[in-house]
C-alpha positions in Angstrom: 53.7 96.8 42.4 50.1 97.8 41.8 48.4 100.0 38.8 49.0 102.7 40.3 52.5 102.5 41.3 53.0 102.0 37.6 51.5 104.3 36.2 52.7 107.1 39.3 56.3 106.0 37.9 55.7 105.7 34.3 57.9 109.4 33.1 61.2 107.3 35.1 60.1 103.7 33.9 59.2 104.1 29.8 62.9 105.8 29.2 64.6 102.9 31.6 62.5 100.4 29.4 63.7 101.5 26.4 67.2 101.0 27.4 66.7 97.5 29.1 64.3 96.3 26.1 65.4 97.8 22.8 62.4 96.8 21.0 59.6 98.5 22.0 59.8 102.0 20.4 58.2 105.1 21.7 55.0 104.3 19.9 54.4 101.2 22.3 55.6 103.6 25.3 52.5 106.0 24.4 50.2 103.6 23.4 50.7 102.1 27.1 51.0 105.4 28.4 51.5 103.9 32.2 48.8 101.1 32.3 50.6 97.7 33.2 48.2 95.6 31.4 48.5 97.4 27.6 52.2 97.6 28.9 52.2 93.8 28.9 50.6 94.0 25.7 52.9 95.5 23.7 56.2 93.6 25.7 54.3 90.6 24.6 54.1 92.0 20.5 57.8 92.4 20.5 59.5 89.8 23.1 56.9 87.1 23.1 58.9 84.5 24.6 60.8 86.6 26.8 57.5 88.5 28.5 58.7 86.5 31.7 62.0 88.4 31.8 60.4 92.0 30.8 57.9 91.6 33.7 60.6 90.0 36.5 62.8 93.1 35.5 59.8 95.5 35.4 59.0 94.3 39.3 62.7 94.4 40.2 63.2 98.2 39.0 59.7 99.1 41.2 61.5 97.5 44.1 64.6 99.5 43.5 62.7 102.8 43.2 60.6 101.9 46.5 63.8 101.1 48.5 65.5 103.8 46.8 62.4 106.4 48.1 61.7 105.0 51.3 65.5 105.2 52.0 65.2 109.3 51.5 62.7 109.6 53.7 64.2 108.9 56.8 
């Protein structure tokens, strides 16, 4: 996943987020607003020791929404 594959999924991702990683509230969504790094930022305020996880699971939903696209295409 790159910048902007992040930021080009961002309205899907934040509300998925928020599910998966109850602690970062709609204030850290906007103030991340779809760039990776700030996103990091803010995962790394609230989960510190866990930023591992967030950014593992943040790279395994990109890979289901790629397969999930590319599948639709054909």
């Amino acid at each position: 996943m790159n910048a902007e594959q992040f930021k080009g999924k961002w309205t899907q991702f934040k509300g998925e987020a928020k599910r998966q990683w109850g602690k970062l509230t709609d204030d850290d969504m906007t103030e991340a607003e779809g760039n990776y790094d700030k996103f990091l930022g803010r995962v790394q305020e609230r989960y510190g020791d866990k930023k591992e996880d967030v950014m593992k699971w943040t790279n395994d939903w990109f890979d289901k929404q790629s397969t999930a696209h590319s599948g639709q295409q054909r």
